[in-house]
Every structure is written in C-alpha cells, then in structure tokens.
C-alpha positions as CSV (number, residue, x, y, z in Angstrom):
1,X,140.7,-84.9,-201.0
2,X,141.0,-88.4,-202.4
3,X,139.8,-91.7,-200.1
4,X,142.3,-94.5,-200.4
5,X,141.5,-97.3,-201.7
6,X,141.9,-99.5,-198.9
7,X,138.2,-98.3,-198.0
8,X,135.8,-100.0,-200.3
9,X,132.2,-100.8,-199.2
10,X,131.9,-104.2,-198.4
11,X,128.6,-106.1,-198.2
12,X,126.9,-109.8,-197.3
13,X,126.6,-111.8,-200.2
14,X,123.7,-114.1,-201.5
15,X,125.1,-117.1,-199.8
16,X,125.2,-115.5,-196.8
17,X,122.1,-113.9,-196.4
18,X,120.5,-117.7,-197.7
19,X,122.0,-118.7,-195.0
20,X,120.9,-116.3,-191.6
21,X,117.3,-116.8,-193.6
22,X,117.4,-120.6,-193.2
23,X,118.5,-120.3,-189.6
24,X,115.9,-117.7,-188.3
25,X,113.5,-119.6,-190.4
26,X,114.6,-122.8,-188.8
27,X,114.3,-121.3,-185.2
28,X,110.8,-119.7,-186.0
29,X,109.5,-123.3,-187.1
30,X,111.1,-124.9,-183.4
31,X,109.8,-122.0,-181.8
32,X,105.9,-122.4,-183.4
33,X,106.3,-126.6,-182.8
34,X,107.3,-125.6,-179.1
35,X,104.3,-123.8,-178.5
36,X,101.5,-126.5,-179.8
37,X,103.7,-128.6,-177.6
38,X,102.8,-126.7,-174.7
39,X,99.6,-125.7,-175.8
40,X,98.6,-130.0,-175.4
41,X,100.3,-129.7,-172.4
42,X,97.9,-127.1,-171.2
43,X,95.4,-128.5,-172.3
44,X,95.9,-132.2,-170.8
45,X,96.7,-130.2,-167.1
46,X,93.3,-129.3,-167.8
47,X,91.4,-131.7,-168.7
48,X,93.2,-134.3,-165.4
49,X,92.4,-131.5,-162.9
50,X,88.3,-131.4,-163.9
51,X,88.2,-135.0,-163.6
52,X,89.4,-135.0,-160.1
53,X,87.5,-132.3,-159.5
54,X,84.1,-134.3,-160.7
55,X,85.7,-137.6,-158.9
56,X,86.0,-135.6,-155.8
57,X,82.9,-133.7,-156.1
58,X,81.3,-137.0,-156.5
59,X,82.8,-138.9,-153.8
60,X,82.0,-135.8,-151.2
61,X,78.2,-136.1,-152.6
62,X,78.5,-139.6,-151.6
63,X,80.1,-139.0,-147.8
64,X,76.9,-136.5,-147.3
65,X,74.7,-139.2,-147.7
66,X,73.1,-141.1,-144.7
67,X,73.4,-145.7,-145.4
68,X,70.4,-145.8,-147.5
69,X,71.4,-143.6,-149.9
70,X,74.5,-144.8,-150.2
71,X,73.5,-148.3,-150.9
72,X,70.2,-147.8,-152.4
73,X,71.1,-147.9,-156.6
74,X,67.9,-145.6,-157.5
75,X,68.4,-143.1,-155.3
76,X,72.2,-142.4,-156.2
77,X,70.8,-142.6,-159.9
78,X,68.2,-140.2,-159.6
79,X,69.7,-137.6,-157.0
80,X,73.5,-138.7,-157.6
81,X,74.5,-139.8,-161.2
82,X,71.5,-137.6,-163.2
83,X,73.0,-134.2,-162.1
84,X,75.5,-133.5,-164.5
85,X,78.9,-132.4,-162.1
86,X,80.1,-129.0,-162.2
87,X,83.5,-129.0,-164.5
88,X,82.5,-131.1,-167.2
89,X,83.2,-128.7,-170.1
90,X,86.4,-129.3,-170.8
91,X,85.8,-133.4,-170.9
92,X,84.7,-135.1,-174.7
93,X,82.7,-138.7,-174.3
94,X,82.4,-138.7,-170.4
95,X,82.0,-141.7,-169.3
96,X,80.8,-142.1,-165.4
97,X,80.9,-145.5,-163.6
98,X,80.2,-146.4,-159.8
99,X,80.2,-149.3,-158.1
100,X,79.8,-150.2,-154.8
101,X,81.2,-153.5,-153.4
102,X,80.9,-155.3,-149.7
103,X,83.8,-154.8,-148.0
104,X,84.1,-157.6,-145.9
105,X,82.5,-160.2,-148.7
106,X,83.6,-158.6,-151.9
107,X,82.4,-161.3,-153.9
108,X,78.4,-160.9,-152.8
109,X,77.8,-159.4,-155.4
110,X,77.8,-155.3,-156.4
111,X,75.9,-152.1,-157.3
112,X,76.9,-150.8,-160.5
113,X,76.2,-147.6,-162.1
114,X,77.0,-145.5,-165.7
115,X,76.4,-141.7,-166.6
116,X,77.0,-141.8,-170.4
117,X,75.5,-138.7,-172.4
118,X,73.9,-137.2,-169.6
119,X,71.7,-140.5,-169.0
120,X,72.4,-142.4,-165.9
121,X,71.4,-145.9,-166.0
122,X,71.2,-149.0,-163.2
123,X,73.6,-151.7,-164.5
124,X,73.6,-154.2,-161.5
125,X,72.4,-153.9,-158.2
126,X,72.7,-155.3,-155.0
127,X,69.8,-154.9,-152.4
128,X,71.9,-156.8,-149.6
129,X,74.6,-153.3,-149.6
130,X,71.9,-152.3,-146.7
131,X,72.8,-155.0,-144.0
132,X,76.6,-154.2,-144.6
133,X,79.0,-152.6,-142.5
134,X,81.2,-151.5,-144.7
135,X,81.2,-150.7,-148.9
136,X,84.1,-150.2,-151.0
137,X,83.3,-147.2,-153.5
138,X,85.0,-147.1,-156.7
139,X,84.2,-144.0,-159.0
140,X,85.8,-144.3,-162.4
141,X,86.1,-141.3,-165.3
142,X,86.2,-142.0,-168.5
143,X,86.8,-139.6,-171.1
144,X,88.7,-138.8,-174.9
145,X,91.8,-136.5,-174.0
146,X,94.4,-134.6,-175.4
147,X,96.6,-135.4,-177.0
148,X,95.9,-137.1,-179.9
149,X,92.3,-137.6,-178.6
150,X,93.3,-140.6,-176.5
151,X,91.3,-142.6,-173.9
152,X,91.5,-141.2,-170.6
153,X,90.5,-143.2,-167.1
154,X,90.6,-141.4,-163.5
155,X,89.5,-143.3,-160.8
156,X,89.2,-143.0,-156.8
157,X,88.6,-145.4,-154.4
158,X,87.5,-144.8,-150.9
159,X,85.4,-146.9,-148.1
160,X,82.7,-146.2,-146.4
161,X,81.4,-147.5,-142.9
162,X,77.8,-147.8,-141.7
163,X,77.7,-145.0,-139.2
164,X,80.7,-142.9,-140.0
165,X,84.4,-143.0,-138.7
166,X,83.6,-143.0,-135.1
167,X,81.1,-145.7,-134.4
C-alpha cells in the first residue's frame, strides 16, 4: 500500500522556533522583574509596620508613666529611650527622636531627645514641663528603607494631660 503524497511531514522552521524562544524568554524576564518588584514591596510593608509598632510601643510606654516621668528628660532617657524597642530588626540607621512641647505655651521652650546606635542622649531640656497641664508628644522614626535605601520618617503625635483624661 502506497501513502499519497498529499501527506508529507511538515515541521516548525528556524524562524519560527527563534521566534516562541524570544517570547517565552521575554515573558520569563517580566515574570523575574515582577517578582523583585514585589519582593521591595514586601519588604517596604515591612519595614512601615515595625516602625508603627516601635512608635506605638513607645507612645504606650509613655501613657504608663505617672507626670514626672513624663516630663523629667533623664528618666525617659534612662528607662525610656536606652531600651532598645522590640521590632527593630528589620530597620537600617534608626534614628529615634522625642520631644515634648507645652501645650498651652508651645514656645516655652522643649524637651528633646535622640536614640541613635543604641545610645540615647539629652538634647534640650526643659525643667518647667513639671508645672504644665498639658505636653504635646511628638515621637519621630527615622530610618534607611527599601527601596533604593531611601530615607524613611514615621512620626505620631499625641497629648498628654496632667492627671489623665478624666480630671
């Protein structure tokens, strides 16, 4: 039995195999520059959710305190600022600043701390803080991020009043 000729083996030529190789190459390369893409992403997510967890941390360190504490500089240096805050890992160059400003007379003058390196040190302070009712906290994060290894800041801001909520 003869097979007519009409049946010949037919096959993908060079050109066209060149061709589905550039594409799946081409989708491989979009697929690997997706996935760093995501993996910054990640990794930024990251990095903003353990600085509001040390800003937080912080700031409810700060709301346990009794007045004195809270407006005496040495204190929140030696039992505050020298701790190093749980959640830290992930951070490169923390930087930690506090101040504390009068509420009702801002421009008195403030209390200003920084935790660089796992130091903490007293950069201005205010002794009058004591006879206020009232201090505005600022806590500020500083750190180098992804991506690109950019500069980072995270700050919260709260009030405090001489006797809690209810007095």
């Amino acid at each position: 039995m003869r097979l007519p000729n009409s049946q010949q083996k037919a096959g993908f030529s060079l050109i066209e195999t060149t061709v589905a190789a550039a594409i799946a190459a081409t989708f491989l390369a979009s697929l690997f520059t997706m996935n760093v893409a995501t993996m910054d992403t990640i990794r930024a997510a990251k990095e903003s959710i353990a600085a509001s967890q040390i800003l937080q941390q912080r700031m409810e360190s700060l709301r346990i305190a009794n007045w004195h504490q809270v407006t005496d500089a040495v204190w929140l240096r030696d039992n505050l600022l020298n701790a190093q805050a749980a959640g830290t890992a992930p951070l490169k160059g923390l930087v930690e600043t506090l101040i504390i400003v009068p509420y009702a007379n801002p421009g008195a003058g403030t209390t200003q701390l920084q935790r660089s390196g796992g130091t903490a040190t007293i950069v201005s302070q205010n002794a009058a803080l004591l006879a206020e009712n009232a201090v505005k906290i600022l806590w500020t994060v500083n750190y180098t991020g992804s991506p690109n290894s950019q500069s980072i800041t995270r700050q919260i801001v709260t009030i405090l009043a001489k006797g809690g909520v209810a007095k």
